[in-house]
C-alpha positions, 0 to 999 in steps of 0.5 A: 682499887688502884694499888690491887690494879699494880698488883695484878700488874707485877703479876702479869709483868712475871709471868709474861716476863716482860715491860709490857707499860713501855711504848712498843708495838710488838704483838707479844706487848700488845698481848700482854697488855690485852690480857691484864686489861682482860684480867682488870675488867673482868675482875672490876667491871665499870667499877674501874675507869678505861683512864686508870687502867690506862695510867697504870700501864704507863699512860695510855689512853683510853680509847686505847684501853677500849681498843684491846679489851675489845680484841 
């Protein structure tokens, strides 16, 4: 499951033409990175950890993960 989830992220990655792991505050990384998020549960639902989907982009926590598939 976690090697589809870095697929989905190379994916994103190309079509928002940037970084969106690296730590940064911008609204167009916050997007981007709610917009996998979107992608990943929609697709997986609960089968997929807040945790993992944080690790893949770059360690982040959960309640973070939590915070932008809720937006």
């Amino acid at each position: 499951m976690i090697n589809k989830m870095y697929i989905i992220l190379e994916a994103c990655k190309k079509v928002h033409g940037s970084d969106f792991t690296k730590k940064s505050r911008k609204r167009e990384v916050i997007y981007a990175r709610a917009a996998f998020i979107n992608i990943v549960r929609t697709k997986y639902g609960r089968k997929v950890s807040l945790e993992s989907i944080g690790d893949v982009l770059g360690g982040l926590d959960h309640a973070t993960v939590l915070h932008a598939y809720d937006r």
